[in-house]
N, C-alpha and C positions, 0 to 999 in steps of 0.2 A: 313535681317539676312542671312548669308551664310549656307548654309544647312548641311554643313560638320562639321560645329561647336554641341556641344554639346547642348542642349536647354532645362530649368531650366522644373521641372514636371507638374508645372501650366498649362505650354503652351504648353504640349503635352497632357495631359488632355483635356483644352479647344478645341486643334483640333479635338481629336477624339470626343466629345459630340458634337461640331458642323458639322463633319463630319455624325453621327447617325442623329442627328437633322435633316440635309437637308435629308439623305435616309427617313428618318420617315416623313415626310412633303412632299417628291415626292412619294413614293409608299403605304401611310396607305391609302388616297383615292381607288385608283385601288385594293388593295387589300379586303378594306370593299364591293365596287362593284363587286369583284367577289364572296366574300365570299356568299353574299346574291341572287349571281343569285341561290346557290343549297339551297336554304331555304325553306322548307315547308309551306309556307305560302301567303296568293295572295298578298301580300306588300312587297314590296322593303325597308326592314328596319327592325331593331331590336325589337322582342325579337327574339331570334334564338329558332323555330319549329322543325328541324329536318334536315336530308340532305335526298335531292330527286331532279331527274332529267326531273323533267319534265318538268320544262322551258326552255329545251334541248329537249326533244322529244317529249309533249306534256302528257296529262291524261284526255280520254275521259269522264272516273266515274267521274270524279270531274270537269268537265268541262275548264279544261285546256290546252290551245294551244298552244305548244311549237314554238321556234324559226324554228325548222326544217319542222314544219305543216303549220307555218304560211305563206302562199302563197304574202302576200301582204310585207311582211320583206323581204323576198329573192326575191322578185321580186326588193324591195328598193336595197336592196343588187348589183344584178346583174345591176342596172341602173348606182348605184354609179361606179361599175367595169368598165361598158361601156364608163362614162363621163371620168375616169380617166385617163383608156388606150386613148384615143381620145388626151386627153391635152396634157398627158407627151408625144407622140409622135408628136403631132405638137408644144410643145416647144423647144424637145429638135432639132426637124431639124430647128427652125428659132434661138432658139439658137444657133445652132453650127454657123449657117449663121452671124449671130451677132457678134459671137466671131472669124471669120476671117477678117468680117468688119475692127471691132474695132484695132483688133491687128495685120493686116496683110496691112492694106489700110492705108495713108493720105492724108484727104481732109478737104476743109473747115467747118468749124461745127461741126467738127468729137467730140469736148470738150464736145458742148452742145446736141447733140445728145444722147452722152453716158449719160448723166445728165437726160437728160429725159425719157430714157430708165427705171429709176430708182424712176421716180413718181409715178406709180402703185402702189410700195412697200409700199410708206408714204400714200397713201389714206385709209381711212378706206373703208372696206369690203363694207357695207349699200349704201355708197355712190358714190362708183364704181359701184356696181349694179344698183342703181338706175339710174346715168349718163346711162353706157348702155344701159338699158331698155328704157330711154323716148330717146336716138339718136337713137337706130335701131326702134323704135316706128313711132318714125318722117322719116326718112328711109323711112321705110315701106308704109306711108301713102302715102308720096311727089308721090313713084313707081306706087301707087295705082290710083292716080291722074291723074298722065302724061297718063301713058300707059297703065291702067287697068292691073297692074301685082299684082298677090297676092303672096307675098314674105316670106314663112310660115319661113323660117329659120331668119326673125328677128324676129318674135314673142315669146312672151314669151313659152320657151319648150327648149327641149335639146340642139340642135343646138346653141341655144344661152347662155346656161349655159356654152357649151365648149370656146364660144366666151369671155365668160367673164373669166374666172380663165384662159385662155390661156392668156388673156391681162395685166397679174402681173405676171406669175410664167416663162411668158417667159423672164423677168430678170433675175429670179434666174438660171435658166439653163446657161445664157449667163454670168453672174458672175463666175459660177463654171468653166463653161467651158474656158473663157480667161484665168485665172487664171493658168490652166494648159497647155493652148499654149503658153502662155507667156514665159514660162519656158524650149519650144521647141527649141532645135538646129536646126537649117535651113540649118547647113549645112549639117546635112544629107538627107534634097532634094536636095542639090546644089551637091552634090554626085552621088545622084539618076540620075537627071538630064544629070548630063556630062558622065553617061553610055547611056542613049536613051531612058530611062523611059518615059513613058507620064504624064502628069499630074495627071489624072484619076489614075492609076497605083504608082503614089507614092504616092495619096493621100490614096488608098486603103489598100497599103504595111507598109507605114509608118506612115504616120498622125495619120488617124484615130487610130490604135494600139494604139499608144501611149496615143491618148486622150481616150482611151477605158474606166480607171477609172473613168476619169471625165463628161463621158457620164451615165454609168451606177450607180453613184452617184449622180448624177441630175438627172437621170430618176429614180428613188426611193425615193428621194425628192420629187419630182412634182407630182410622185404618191398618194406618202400619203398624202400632204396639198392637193391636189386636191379630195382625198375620203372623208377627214376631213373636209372640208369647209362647210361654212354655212350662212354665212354673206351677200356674193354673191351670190350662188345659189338662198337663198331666194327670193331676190328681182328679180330671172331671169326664175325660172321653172315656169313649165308649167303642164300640168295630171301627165305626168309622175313624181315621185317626187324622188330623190335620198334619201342615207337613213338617213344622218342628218336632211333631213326638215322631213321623214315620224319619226322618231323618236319626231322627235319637236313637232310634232302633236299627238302622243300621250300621252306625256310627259303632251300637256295641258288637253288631256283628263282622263289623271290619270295614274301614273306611276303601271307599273307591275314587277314582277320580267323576264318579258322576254326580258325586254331594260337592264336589268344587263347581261344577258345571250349572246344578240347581244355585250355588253362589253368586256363582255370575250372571244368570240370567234373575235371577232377585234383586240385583245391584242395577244392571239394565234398565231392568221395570221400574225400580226406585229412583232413581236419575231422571227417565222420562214422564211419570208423574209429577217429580217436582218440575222439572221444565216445563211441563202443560201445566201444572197452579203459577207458576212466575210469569208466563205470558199471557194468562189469563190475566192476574194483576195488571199487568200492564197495559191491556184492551182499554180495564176498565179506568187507570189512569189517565188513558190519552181520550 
């Protein structure tokens, strides 16, 4: 249907009801979750008790431990931060690397190479972590064997949780980012060039610049699947646990209204990172 045409009430009806429909089906979830982090009551669920904050700050009289008291959540908390910043930075540098490869080089393989780049993506989570786990496992032992090395960065713990979510999301970087060299004029290095630029120097002045969106939009990507994951981690940490698997675990231990609480203050964070990359954008529009 052309859009410019007039279009009969039914079916502007139906769009807006299914317009509302998907809003109500993407936000009444998050919204019942936050509602019930300020509920008065130690369960996570309806009837609605009252509004109180202390699944926010905690309430000694009544023996409750808020999100900001609980030492072992913000400890989850800041681990999930640590493994993040870790990934999105070593994705997005073997990304960029990928995305000069791919778009900048040809050689033989270069089809299937890229194709495989791209299997990460289709594997389920459980069983990319578990692959991982039992090859650096074996790794691990073979080192142990030969030359009596004990090789703690393949064992299950941090190091190898960054190894595993580095080993899919560094697709995604490297999608985003061709995508947007692709789309490069070259002749403004071949410009750069035939005044006495170096390489370094047009790579710093102009390249980069340009792929600056497409950097800081895959590194915001990579950030958050990588704070949000759970499928891989699981099968890869170690004591330290980031904060979907400590969440997981108390989830089996019985939900409280302080994992509603860690919800909303995720939701918060999330919101105003994307507010800070869209004003960002816009800086650099105007």
């Amino acid at each position: 249907m052309i859009p410019s045409l007039p279009r009969p009430w039914w079916l502007r009806l139906a769009t807006v009801l299914f317009v509302l429909a998907f809003l109500l089906f993407l936000f009444m979830p998050l919204a019942t979750v936050a509602a019930f982090a300020f509920n008065d009551a130690p369960y996570p669920a309806p009837p609605w008790q009252g509004f109180t904050l202390d699944w926010f700050i905690g309430n000694e009289s009544l023996g409750r431990t808020g999100l900001f008291r609980d030492e072992e959540l913000l400890g989850s908390i800041l681990t999930s931060l640590f493994v993040a910043s870790w990934v999105t930075l070593l994705s997005i540098v073997i990304g960029t690397t990928n995305a000069f490869l791919m778009e900048r080089m040809r050689f033989r393989g270069q089809s299937l190479l890229s194709l495989l780049m791209l299997v990460p993506l289709v594997i389920p989570g459980v069983i990319l972590g578990i692959s991982i786990l039992a090859f650096a496992s074996r790794v691990a032992d073979l080192l142990g064997d030969l030359f009596g090395w004990e090789v703690e960065f393949l064992r299950p713990g941090l190091p190898l949780v960054v190894l595993g979510q580095v080993s899919y999301l560094i697709a995604i970087a490297t999608l985003t980012i061709s995508a947007r060299l692709k789309r490069f004029d070259r002749t403004l290095e071949e410009a750069a060039y035939n005044l006495g630029a170096s390489r370094l120097a047009v790579l710093g002045t102009i390249t980069l610049p340009y792929l600056r969106p497409a950097l800081i939009g895959s590194a915001a990507i990579v950030f958050l699947m990588s704070f949000e994951n759970f499928n891989t981690t699981l099968m890869l940490v170690g004591a330290d646990s980031p904060l979907t698997v400590m969440m997981y675990g108390r989830m089996r231990d019985g939900a409280t209204p302080v994992l509603n609480a860690v919800s909303v203050f995720l939701m918060v964070a999330s919101a105003a990172l994307a507010l800070l990359l869209m004003r960002g954008d816009d800086r650099r529009r105007n």
